[in-house]
Backbone bond lengths (Angstrom), bond angles and torsions (degrees), N, CA, C in turn:
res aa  C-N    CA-C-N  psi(-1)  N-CA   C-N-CA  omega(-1)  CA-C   N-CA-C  phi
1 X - - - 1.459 - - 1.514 108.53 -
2 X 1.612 114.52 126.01 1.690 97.11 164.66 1.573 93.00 -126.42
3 X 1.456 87.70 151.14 2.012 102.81 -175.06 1.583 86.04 -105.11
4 X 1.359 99.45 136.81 1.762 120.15 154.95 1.674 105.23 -116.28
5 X 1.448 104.89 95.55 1.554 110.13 166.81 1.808 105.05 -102.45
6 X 1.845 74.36 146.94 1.478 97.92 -162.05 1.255 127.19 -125.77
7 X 1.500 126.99 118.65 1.440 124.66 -145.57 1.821 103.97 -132.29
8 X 1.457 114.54 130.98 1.252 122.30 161.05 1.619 97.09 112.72
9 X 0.887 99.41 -129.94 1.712 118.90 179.58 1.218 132.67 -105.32
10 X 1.121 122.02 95.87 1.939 113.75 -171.52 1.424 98.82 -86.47
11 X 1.517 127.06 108.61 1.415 135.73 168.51 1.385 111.67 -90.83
12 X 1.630 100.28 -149.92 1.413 129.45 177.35 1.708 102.10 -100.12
13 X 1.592 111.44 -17.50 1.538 97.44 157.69 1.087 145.30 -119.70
14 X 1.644 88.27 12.88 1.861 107.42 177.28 1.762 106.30 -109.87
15 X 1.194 90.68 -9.40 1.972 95.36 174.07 1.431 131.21 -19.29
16 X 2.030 82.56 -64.67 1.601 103.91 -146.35 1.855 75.38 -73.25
17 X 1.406 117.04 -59.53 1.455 117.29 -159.68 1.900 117.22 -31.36
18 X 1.723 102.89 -45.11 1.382 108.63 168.09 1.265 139.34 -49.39
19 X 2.007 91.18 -53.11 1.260 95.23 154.77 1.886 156.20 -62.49
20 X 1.235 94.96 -17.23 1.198 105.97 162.67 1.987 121.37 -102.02
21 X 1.202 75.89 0.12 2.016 78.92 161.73 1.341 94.76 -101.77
22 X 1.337 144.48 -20.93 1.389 150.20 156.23 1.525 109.73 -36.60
23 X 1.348 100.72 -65.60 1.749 117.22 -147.16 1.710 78.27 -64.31
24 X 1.789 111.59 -59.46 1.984 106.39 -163.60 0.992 110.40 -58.60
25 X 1.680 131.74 4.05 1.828 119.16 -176.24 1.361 99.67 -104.23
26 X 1.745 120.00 -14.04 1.572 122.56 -171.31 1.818 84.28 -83.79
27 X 1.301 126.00 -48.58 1.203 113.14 -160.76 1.905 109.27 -63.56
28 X 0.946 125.89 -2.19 1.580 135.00 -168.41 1.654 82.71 -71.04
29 X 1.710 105.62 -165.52 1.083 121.80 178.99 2.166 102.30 -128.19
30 X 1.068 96.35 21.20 1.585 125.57 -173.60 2.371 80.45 -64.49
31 X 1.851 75.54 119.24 2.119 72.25 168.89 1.281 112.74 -95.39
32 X 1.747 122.38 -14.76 1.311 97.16 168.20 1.982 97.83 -127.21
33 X 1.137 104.73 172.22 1.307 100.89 -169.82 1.924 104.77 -135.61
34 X 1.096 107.73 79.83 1.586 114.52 179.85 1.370 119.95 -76.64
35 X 1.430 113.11 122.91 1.262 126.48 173.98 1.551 112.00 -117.73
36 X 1.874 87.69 108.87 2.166 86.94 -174.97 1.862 94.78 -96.97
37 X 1.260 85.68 146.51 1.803 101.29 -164.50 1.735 90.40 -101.73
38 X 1.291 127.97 -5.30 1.705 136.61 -158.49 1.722 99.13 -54.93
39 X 1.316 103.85 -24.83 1.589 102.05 -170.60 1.314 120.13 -96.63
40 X 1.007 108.53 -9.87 1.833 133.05 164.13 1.364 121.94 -52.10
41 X 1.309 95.28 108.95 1.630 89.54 -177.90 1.689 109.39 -110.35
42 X 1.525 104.16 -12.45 1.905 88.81 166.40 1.709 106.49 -158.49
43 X 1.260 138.42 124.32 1.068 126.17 -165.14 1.833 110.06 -131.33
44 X 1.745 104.04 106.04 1.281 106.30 178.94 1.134 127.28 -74.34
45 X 1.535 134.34 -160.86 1.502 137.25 -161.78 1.342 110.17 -84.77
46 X 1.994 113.17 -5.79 1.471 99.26 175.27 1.312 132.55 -86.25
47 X 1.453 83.41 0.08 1.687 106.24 -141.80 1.744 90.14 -115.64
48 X 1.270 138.86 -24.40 1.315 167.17 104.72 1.873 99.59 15.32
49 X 1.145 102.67 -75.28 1.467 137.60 -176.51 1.893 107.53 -65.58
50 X 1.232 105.11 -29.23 1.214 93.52 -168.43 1.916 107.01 -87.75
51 X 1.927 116.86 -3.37 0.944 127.91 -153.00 1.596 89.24 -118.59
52 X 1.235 134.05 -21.74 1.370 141.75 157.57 1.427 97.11 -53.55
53 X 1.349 115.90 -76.30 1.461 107.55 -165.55 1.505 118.04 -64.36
54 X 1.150 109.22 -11.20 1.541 105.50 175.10 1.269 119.63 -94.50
55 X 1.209 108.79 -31.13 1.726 119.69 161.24 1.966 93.85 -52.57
56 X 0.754 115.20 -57.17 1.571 108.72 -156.60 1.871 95.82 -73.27
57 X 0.955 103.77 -35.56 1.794 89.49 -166.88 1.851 96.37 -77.71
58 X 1.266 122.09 -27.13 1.881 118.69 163.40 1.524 113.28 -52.08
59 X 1.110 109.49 -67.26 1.479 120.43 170.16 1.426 110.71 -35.09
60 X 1.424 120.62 -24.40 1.606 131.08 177.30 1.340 103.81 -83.59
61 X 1.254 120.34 -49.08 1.470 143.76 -152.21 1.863 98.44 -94.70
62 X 1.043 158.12 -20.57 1.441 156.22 -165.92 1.415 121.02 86.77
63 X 1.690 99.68 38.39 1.754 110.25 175.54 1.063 137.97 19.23
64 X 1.953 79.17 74.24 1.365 98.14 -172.95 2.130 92.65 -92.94
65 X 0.414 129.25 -38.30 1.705 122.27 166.61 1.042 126.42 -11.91
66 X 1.537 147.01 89.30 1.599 142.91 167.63 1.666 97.87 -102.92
67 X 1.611 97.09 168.96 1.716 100.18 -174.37 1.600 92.09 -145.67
68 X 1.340 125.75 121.76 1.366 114.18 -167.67 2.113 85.05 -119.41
69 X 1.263 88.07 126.14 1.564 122.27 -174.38 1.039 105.41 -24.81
70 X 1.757 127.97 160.98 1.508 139.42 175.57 1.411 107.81 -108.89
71 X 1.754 103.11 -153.75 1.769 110.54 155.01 1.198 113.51 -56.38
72 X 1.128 113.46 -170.75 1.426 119.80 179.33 1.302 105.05 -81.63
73 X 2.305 104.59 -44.21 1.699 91.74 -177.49 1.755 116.27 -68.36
74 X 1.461 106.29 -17.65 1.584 106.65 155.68 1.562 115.56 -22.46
75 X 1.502 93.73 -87.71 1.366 121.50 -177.95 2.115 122.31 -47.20
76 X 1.104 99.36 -49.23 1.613 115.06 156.80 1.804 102.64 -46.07
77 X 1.078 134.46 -69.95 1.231 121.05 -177.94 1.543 122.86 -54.96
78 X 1.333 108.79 -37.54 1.241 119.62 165.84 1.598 111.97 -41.97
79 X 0.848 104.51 -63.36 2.373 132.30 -170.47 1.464 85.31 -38.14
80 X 1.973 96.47 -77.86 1.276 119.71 -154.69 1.632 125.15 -57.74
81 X 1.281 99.81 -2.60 1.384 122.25 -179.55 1.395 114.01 -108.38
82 X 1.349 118.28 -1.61 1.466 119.85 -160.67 1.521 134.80 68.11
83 X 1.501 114.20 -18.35 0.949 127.05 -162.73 1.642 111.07 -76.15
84 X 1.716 114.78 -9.13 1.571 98.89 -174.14 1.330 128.06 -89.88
85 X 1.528 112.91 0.60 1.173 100.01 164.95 1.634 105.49 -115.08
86 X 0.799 138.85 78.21 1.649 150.97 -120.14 1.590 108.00 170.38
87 X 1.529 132.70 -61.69 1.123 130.72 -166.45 1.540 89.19 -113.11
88 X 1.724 87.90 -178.84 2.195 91.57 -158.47 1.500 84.35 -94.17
89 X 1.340 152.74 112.49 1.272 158.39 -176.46 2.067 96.53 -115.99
90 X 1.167 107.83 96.35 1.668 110.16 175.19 1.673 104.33 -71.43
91 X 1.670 103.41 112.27 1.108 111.94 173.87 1.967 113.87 -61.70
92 X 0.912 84.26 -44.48 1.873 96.14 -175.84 1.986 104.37 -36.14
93 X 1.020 126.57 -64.11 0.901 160.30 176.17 1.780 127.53 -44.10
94 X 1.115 99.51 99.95 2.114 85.70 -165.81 1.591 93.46 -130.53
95 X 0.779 92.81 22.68 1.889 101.99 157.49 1.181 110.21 -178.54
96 X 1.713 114.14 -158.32 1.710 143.05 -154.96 1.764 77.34 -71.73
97 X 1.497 132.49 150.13 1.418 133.78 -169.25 1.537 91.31 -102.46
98 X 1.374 134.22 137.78 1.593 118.87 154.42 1.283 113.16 -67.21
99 X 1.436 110.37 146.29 1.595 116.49 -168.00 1.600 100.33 -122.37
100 X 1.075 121.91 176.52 1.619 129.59 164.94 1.441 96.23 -105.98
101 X 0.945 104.44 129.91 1.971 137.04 -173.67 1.272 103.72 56.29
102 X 0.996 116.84 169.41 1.779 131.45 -159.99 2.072 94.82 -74.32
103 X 1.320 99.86 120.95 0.884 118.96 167.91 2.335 117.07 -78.70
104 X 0.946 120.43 151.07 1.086 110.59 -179.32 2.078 106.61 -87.99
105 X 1.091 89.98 146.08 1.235 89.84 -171.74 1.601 96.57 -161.54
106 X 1.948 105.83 143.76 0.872 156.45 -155.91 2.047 123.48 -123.30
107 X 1.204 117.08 70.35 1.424 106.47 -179.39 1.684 110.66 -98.59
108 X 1.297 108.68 109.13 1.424 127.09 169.85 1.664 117.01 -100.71
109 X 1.393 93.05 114.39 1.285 106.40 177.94 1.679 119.16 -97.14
110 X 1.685 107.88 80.08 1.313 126.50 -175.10 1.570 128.31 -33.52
111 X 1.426 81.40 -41.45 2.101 95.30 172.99 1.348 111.50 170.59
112 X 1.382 127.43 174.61 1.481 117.37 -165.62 1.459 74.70 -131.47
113 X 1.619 110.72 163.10 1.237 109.76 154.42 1.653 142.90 -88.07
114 X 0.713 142.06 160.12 1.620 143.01 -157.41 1.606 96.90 -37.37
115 X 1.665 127.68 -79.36 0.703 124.09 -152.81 2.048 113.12 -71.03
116 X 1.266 119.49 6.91 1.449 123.46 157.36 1.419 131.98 -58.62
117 X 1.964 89.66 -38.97 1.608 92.06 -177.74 1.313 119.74 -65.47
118 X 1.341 122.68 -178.88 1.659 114.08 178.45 1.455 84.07 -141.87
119 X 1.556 88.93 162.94 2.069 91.26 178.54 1.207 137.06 49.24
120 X 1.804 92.84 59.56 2.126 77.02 -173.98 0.996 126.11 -99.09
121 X 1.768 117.12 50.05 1.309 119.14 -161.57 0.909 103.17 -119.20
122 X 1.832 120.91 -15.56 1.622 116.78 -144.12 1.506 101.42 -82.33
């Protein structure tokens, strides 16, 4: 099992970065590949896009892809997009799963929002 937990904002400029920490966890020999969205606090149309294509290249691969749920406005984008009943989203599951022996795991912190940073002068 490897977990990719995911924190802040997945945009149009934290996308590509996910996605290619995406693509190197599909290349492992990892049989299932969990991505908890719990740390997500807003997720736009790039970032939308980057879970289409990964849904589709699992579905290639023997679906190994799970998505363990966000906020609600997480989840609302999901709906409102069509996309939630669409990707494999494990209801059971409302966070990182405990595993037996150390699972590999991955925390990418996509972006914070404006008012997180401190000092934006220096």
């Amino acid at each position: 099992v490897h977990v990719v937990q995911l924190a802040g904002e997945l945009d149009k400029d934290s996308a590509p970065r996910f996605e290619t920490e995406l693509k190197r966890v599909e290349a492992t020999d990892a049989r299932e590949i969990i991505v908890d969205l719990s740390g997500l606090t807003f997720i736009g149309s790039d970032g939308l896009k980057v879970f289409i294509h990964a849904n589709a290249r699992s579905r290639d691969g023997g679906n190994r892809l799970m998505l363990v749920r966000g906020s609600d406005e997480v989840q609302s984008t999901f709906e409102m997009s069509g996309l939630l009943s669409r990707l494999p989203f494990d209801d059971d599951r409302e966070q990182s799963p405990p595993t037996h022996g150390e699972p590999a795991r991955v925390l990418i912190v996509v972006s914070r929002p404006v008012h997180e940073w401190s000092g934006g002068g220096r």
